[in-house]
Structure formats: structure tokens, C-alpha cells
C-alpha positions as MATLAB code, in Angstrom:
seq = 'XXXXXXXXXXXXXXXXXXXXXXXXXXXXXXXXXXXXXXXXXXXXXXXXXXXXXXXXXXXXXXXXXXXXXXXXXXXXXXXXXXXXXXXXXXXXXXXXXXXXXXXXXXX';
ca = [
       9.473  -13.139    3.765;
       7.996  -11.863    7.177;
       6.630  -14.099    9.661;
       3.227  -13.156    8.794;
       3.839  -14.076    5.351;
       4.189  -17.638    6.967;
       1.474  -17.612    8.790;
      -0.787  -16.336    5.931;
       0.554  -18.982    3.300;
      -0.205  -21.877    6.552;
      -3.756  -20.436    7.264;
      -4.352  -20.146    3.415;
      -2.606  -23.713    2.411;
      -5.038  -25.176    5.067;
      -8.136  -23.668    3.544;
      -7.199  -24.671    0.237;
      -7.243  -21.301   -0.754;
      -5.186  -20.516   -3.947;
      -3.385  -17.087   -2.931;
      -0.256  -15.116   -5.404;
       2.284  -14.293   -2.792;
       4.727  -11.942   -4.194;
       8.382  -12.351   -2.616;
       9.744  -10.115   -5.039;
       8.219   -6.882   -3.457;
      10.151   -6.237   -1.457;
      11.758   -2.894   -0.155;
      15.083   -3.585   -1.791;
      13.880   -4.022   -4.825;
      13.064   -0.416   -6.137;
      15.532    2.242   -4.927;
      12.321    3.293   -2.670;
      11.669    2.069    0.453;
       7.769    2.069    1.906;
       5.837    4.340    2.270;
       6.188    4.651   -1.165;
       4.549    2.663   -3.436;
       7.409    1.946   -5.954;
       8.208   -1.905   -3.872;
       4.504   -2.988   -3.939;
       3.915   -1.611   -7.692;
       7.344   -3.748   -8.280;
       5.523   -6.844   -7.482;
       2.258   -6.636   -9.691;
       4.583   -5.775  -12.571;
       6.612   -8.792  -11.723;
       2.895  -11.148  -11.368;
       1.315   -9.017  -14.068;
      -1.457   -7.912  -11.803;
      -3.694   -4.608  -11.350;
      -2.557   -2.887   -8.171;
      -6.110   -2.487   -7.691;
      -6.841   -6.422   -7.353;
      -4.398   -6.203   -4.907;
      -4.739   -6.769   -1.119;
      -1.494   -5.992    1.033;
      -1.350   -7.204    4.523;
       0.929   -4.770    6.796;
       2.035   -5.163   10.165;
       3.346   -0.831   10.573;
       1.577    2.352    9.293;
       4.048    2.331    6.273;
       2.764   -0.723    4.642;
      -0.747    0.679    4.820;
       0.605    4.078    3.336;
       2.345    2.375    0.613;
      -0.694    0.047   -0.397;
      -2.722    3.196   -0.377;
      -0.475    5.196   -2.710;
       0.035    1.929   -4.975;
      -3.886    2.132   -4.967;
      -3.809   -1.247   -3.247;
      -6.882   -2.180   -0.392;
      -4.905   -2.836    2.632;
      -5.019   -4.954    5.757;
      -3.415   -4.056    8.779;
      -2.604   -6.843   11.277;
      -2.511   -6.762   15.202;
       0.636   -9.201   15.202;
       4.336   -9.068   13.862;
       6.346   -6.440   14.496;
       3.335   -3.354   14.696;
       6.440   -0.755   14.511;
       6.299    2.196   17.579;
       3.271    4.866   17.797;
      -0.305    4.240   16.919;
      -2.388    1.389   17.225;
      -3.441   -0.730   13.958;
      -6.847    0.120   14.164;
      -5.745    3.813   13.540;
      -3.828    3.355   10.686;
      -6.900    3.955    8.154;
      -6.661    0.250    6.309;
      -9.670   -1.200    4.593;
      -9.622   -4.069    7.413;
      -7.507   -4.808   10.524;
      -7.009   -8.678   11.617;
      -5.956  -10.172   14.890;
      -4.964  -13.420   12.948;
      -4.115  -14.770    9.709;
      -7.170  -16.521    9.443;
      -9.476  -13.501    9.803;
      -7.848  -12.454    6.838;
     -10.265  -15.265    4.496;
     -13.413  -13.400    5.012;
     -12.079   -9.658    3.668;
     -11.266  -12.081    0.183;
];
């Protein structure tokens, strides 16, 4: 789990916000790694949820590519490791966050 995971599940714990966190979609979990969408795709069959209730929260380009191709919305954040190249904003996600708590009012 990535430290934005963490700070998600604090910021969402303290708003008494009931949130499905899956830890099982991960990239080794499917013989693809992202951008593909086989490790988020993984993770709804494992919670038995529509890819398109889904909301994935990315910290580099490829986890906004793979939430698009799982048909996922996704949220890019300006924190965590932001891999090398273009900015967050840039990345073409349905919203972009500076903090975990910005993330409640995209819900």
C-alpha cells in the first residue's frame, strides 16, 4: 500500500467516510503491469465492483492511463512519488488533488 493510500484511509477514517480500498490491485497481481488495465480490473473482480463506479487515485501518468483503459474516473495527486516528465495537471485525469482531503469533494 502506497503512502497515499495512508493518507487517504487517515483523511477518510476522520471524516467518517466509508471508502472500499482494494490492496489486492496491485501490479503483481495480473502478469500486466500499469498502464494496463488488467491490475485495476483485478481489484473490482476481487470487491465485485463496476470499473465504472470506480475512482483510482494515481500519483504517475501510468495510473491515470490504466484507470482510463479499465474505464475507471481517475484522480491524479500532486504528492507521492509524481514519477519523471509532466506535471499532474497534464496527465488528462477527471480531477487532480494537492491533498488527500481534496479528494472528499470529487465523491
Amino acid at each position: 500500500m502506497s503512502q497515499a493510500d495512508w493518507k487517504l484511509r487517515a483523511a477518510t477514517s476522520t471524516l467518517a467516510v466509508a471508502t472500499t480500498m482494494a490492496e489486492s490491485g496491485q501490479s503483481d497481481s495480473t502478469p500486466h503491469i500499469k498502464p494496463h488495465p488488467a491490475p485495476l480490473l483485478h481489484a473490482t473482480r476481487q470487491l465485485a465492483l463496476e470499473p465504472a463506479r470506480c475512482w483510482y487515485v494515481g500519483d504517475d501518468l501510468r495510473d491515470v492511463q490504466a484507470a482510463h483503459a479499465a474505464g475507471m474516473r481517475a484522480v491524479a495527486v500532486e504528492y507521492g512519488y509524481l514519477g519523471t516528465g509532466s506535471a499532474p495537471r497534464d496527465w488528462n485525469a477527471h480531477a487532480v488533488i494537492a491533498h488527500p482531503m481534496e479528494l472528499i469533494a470529487h465523491l
